[in-house]
C-alpha positions in Angstrom: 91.8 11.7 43.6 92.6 8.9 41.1 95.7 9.3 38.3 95.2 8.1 35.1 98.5 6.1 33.9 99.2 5.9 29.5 100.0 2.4 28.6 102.7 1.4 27.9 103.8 0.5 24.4 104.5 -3.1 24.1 106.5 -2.9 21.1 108.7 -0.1 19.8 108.2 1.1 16.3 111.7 1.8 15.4 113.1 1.5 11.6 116.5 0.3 11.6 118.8 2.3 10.1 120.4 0.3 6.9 124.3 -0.6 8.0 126.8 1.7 6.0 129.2 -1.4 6.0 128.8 -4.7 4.4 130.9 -7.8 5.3 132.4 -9.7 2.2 129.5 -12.6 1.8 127.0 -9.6 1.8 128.6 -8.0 -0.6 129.5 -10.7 -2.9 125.4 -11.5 -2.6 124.5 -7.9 -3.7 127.2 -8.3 -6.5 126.1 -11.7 -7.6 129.6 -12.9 -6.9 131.4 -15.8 -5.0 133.2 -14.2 -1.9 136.6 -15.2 -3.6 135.9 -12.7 -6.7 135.0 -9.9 -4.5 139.1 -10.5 -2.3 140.3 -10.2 -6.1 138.6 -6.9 -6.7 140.1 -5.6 -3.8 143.4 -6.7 -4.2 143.5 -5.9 -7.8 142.0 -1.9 -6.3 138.5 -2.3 -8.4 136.3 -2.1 -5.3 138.0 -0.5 -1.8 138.1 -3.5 1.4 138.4 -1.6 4.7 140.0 -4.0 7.0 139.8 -3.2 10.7 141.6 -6.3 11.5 143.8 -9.2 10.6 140.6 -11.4 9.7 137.6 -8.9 9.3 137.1 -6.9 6.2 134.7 -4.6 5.3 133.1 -2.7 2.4 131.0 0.5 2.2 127.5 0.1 0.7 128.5 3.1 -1.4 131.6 1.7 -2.9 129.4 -1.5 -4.2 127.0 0.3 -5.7 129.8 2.9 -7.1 131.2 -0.5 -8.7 127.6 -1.5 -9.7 127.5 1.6 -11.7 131.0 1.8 -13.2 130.0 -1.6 -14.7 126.7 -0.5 -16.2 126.4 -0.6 -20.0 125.0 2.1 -21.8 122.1 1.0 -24.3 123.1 1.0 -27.5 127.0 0.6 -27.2 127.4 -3.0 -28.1 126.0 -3.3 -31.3 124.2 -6.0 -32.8 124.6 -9.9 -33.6 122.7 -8.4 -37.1 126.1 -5.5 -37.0 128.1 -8.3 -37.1 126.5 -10.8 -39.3 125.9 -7.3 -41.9 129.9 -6.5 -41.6 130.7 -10.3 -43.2 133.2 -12.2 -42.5 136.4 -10.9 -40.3 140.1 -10.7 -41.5 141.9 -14.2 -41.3 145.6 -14.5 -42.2 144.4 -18.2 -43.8 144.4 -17.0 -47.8 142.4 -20.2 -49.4 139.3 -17.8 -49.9 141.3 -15.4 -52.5 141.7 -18.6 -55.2 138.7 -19.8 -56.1 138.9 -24.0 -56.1 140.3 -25.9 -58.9 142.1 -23.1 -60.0 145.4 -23.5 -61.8 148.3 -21.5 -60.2 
């Protein structure tokens, strides 16, 4: 009697999953930031840095994008360089516009 063996697969088809944590470079690369920016943000509390040790720090995925999106501006909200042109001139405290020149005081 002969047996009949399956081959074996020479290469595993396995997705990897994407990492929930993201090292400071990485990070700073999805943020389009220097590394040094991103430290300030978590010093200063804007973006949570989990640090497991006394020279490793790590951020969630989810906390970059949840910065991503608290720093998205909603269409519309800014206005115009044509609002601002339209509104004239601001406020100054300098006066010289209120006399017209040459005239007697």
């Amino acid at each position: 009697m002969t047996s009949v063996s399956t081959p074996c697969p020479t290469t595993i088809d396995v997705v990897p999953e994407p990492t929930d944590w993201l090292t400071v470079r990485e990070a700073a690369t999805l943020l389009g930031l220097t590394k040094e920016t991103v430290a300030r943000l978590g010093r200063r509390g804007e973006l949570p840095i989990d640090r497991p040790g006394p020279r490793s720090a790590r951020i969630r995925r989810s906390d970059v994008d949840a910065y991503i999106d608290s720093c998205r501006i909603e269409p519309g909200t800014l206005g115009t360089r044509a609002d601002d042109l339209a509104a004239g001139p601001g406020d100054t405290d300098d006066d010289s516009d209120d006399d017209p020149v040459g005239a007697a005081t």
